[in-house]
TIPA-271358 format. One record per residue (C-alpha): x, y, z; residue in three letters. Coordinates in steps of 0.25 Angstrom, whole numbers, plus 5000, padded with zeros to 4 digits. Layout:
! residues N
XYZALA/...
END
This chain:
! residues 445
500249305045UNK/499449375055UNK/498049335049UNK/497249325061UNK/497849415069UNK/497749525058UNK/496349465055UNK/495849495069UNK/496649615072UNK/495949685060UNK/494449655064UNK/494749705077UNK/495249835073UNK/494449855059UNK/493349885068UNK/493950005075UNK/494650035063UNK/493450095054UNK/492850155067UNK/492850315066UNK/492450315081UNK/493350225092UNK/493050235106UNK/494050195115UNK/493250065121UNK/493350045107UNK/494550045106UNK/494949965118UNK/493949845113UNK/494649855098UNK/495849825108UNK/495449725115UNK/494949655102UNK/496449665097UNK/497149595111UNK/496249485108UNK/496649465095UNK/498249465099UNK/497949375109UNK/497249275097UNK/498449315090UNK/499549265102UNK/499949385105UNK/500249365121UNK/499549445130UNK/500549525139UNK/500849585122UNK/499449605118UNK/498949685130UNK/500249765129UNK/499849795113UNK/498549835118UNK/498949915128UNK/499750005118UNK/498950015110UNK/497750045119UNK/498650175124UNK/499050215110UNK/497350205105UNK/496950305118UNK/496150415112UNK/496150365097UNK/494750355100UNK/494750525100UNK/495250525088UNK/494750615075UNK/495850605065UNK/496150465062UNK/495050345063UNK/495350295078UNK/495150145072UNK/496350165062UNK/497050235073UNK/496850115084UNK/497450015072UNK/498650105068UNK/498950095085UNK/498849935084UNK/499549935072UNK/500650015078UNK/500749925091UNK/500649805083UNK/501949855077UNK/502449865090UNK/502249745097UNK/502649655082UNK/504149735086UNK/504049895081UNK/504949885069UNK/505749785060UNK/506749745066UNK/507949685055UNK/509149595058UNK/510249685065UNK/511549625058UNK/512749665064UNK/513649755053UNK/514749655054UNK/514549535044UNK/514049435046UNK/512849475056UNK/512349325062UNK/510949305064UNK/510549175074UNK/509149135069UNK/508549045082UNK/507348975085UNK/506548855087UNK/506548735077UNK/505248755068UNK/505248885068UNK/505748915054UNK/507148935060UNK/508048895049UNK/507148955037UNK/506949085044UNK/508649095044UNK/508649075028UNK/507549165026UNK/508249285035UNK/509449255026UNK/508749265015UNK/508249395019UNK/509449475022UNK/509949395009UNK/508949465001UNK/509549595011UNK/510749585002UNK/511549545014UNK/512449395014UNK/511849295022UNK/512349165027UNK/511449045034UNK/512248965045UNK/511348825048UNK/511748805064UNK/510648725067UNK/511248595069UNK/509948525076UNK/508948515065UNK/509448425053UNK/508748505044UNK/509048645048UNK/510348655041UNK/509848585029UNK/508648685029UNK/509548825030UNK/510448775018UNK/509148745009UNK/508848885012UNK/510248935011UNK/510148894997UNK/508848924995UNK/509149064997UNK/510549074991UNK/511249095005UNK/512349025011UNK/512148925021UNK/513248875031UNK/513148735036UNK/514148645044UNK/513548515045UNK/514848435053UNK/514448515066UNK/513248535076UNK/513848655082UNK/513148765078UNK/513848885085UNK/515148825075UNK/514248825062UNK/513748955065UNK/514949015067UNK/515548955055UNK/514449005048UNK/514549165052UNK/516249135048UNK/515849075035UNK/514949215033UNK/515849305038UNK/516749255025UNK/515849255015UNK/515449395021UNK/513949375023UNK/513149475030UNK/512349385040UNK/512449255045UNK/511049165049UNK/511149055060UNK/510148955059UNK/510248895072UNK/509548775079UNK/508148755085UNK/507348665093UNK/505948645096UNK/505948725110UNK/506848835115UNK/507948745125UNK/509148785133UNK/510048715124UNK/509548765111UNK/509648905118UNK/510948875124UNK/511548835109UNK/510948965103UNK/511549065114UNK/512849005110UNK/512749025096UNK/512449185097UNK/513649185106UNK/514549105097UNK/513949205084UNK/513449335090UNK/512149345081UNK/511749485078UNK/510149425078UNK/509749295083UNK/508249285077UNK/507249195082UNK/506349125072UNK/504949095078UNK/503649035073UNK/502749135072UNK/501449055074UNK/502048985085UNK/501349135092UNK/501749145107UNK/502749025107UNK/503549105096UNK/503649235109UNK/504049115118UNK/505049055111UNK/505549195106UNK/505849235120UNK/506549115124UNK/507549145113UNK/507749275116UNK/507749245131UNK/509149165129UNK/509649225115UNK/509149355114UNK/508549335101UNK/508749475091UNK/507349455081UNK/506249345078UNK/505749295066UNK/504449245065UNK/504249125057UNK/502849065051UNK/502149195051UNK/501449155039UNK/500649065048UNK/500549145059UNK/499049195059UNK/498949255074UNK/500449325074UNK/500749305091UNK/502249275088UNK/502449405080UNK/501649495091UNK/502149445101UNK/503649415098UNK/504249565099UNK/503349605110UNK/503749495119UNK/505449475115UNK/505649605108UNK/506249555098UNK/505949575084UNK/505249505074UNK/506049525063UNK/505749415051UNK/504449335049UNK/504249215042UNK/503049215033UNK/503249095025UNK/504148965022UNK/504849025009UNK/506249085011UNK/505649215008UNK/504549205018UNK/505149305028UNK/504949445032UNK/505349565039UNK/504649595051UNK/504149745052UNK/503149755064UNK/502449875059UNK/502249815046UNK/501749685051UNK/500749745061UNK/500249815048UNK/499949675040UNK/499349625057UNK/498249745055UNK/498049715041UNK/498749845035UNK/499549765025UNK/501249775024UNK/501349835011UNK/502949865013UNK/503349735018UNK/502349705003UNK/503249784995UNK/504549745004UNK/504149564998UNK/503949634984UNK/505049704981UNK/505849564986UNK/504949494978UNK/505049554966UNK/506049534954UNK/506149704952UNK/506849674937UNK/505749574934UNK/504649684938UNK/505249794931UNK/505149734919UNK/503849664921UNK/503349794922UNK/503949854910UNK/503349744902UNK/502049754908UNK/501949914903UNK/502649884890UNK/501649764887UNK/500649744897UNK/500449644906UNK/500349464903UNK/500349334910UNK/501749324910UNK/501849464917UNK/500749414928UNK/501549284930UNK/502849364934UNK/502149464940UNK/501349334950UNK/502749274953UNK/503349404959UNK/502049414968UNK/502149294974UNK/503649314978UNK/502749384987UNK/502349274994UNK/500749224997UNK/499849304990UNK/498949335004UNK/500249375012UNK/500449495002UNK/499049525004UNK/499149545017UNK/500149645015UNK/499349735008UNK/498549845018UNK/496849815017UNK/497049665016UNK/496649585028UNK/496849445031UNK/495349425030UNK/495249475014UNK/496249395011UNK/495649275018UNK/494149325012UNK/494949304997UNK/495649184999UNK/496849224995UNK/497449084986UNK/498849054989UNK/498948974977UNK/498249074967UNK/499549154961UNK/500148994959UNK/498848964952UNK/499149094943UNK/500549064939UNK/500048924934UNK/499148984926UNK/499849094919UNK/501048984918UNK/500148884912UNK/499948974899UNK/500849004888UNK/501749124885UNK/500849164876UNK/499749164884UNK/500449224896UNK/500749334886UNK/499449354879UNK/498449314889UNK/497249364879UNK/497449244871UNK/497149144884UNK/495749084878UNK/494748974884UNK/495748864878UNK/497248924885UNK/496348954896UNK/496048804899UNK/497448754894UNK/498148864904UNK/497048804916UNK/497448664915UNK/499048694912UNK/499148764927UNK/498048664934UNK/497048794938UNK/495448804933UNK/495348894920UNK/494548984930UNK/495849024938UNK/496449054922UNK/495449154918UNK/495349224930UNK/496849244929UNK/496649294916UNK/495449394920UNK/496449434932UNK/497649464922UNK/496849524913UNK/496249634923UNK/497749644928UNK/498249684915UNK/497049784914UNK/497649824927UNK/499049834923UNK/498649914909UNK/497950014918UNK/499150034928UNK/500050064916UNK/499150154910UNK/499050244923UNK/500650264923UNK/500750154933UNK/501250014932UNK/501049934945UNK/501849794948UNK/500749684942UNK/500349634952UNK/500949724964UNK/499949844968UNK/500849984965UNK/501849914958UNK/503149864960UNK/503749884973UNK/505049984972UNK/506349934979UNK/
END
């Protein structure tokens, strides 16, 4: 998400960054190096000069400056635009107080429509409010089919009426069948085509009369750049659309939809899709994100994935037996499943502050690498996940060819765990016992 642009963004400013001197031609041609790169990134013109602009009259005089490094300074007003123009602050779903609030999820077909409604549902779910799906897209054979594998999927009920192809009816019967069972929110999944029409507009401004949503959300391929603005206007033109969410933003190296997407509708972004699971979506926070664009890591949004991630019970008492006993294999095999509930090893990563998408490209980061660990550590015994000291030359070959990986990759696990646990022996001696595996520890709800 954002590689390039975050790539060239930070070579333009790393030079006037350091500089304890910045004149303002200086500053000017950092300025123009950084409009070039939106407009490699898709940002539209009209927008990028606008940014530049702001930030150009907010950078007058920083050259004069004694206090604070005018290079740092220059990047805390770019970061602070960037903010601006990806929408200010985070913007959440405004559900009415009267249960059930509706939301009315739109778009094109291929956009990630009917995934994106089971993942919002999921979401306030994990909110501790009742959610119910209602599957009124009556064109695509599939999309009903799709939302109920979801549905269950996800523990959350579905409402289907497959004897009728009127949608306004189903969805109406679906908000009644919420308002018994007292959910909190209702999600309409409605129907698509491959380009915006005036008959598919016309369908969809009857729905929001017949149901009154409190958000009707567009969902947008992000990588589709400008095309995403375009077709985010023509929504909001004839509906009058509330939020967008942006889908495919794992994929999305150049980031035009997202930059440009507020600044031309002003509506806010307020999800992002970052991956096919059900869990691959996110809150969108501008200030945040403009920190991971410059490369100053998200830690908050960091802790905000671990503390859903992790089993709290499960970590207490790992960590108990870890100060009462030390550290095994068995420890580092639990700990490894509860980090990757964090998702792809480079995207947490990139969260961190210092960690720039070329490091992490440099080290070749291997998606496959924890995998690879948990067949090792769960090709050996339970003695020998326990008492890793007694893993000779002999269980060394047996464990390589049980889990299919070179005895190579086997001993260097056992030279890692064995300086983790030095590690770990250390921490507890100074008073201080850290998550395994997590910097500082456990995150605190």
């Amino acid at each position: 998400m954002f590689g390039e642009l975050s790539e060239k963004l930070d070579a333009v400013l790393s030079r006037l960054r350091g500089r304890g001197v910045l004149s303002d031609a200086d500053i000017r041609e950092g300025l123009r190096e950084v409009r070039r790169v939106l407009l490699e990134a898709d940002v539209s013109f009209q927008l990028s000069r606008e940014f530049l602009e702001r930030v150009e009259r907010r950078a007058q005089g920083i050259a004069a400056l004694k206090t604070v490094a005018p290079g740092q300074q220059l990047v805390k007003i770019v970061h602070d635009e960037l903010t601006t123009m990806l929408g200010e602050k985070r913007e959440p779903l405004r559900i009415g107080t009267i249960p059930p609030g509706v939301v009315l999820v739109v778009g094109l077909q291929g956009s990630g429509k009917t995934t994106t409604a089971a993942k919002i549902a999921r979401a306030l779910t994990k909110e501790g409010r009742a959610v119910r799906l209602v599957a009124a897209d009556v064109y695509r054979p599939a999309a009903i089919d799709q939302l109920e594998t979801l549905g269950q999927k996800v523990s959350i009920p579905v409402y289907v009426d497959r004897d009728t192809k009127d949608a306004i009816k189903i969805a109406r019967a679906g908000i009644d069948a919420a308002k018994r069972a007292r959910d909190r929110v209702v999600i309409v999944d409605t129907a698509g085509r491959s380009q915006i029409d005036a008959e598919m507009m016309g369908e969809l401004k009857k729905m929001k009369e017949a149901v009154h949503p409190d958000e009707i959300l567009l969902v947008a391929d992000g990588m589709t750049g400008q095309d995403a603005v375009r077709i985010a206007q023509g929504f909001d033109e004839a509906l009058g659309v509330t939020g967008v969410v942006l889908t495919k933003m794992d994929g999305d190296a150049r980031g035009g939809a997202a930059l440009s997407i507020y600044g031309v509708t002003k509506k806010p972004i307020k999800y992002i899709g970052v991956g096919e699971g059900i869990e691959a979506l996110e809150e969108f926070h501008p200030e945040r994100m403009a920190g991971r664009i410059l490369q100053m890591g998200d830690v908050v949004s960091l802790v905000e994935k671990a503390q859903e991630a992790f089993d709290v019970e499960e970590t207490k008492k790992l960590e108990k037996k870890v100060r009462r006993e030390g550290m095994d294999l068995q420890d580092f095999l639990t700990t490894l499943k509860q980090i990757q509930k964090l998702g792809p090893l480079e995207g947490v990563l990139k969260m961190l502050p210092g960690v720039n998408a070329k490091a992490l490209k440099d080290a070749k980061v291997e998606p496959d690498r924890m995998r690879h660990i948990e067949a090792i550590v769960l090709s050996m015994t339970a003695e020998e996940r326990k008492k890793p000291e007694i893993i000779n030359g002999s269980r060394r070959a047996r464990i390589a060819k049980g889990c299919g990986r070179p005895t190579s990759e086997v001993n260097r696990l056992l030279d890692q765990f064995r300086d983790m646990q030095k590690m770990m022996k250390r921490m507890g001696q100074g008073g201080r016992m850290g998550f395994p595996g997590m910097p500082g520890g456990m995150p605190r709800r």
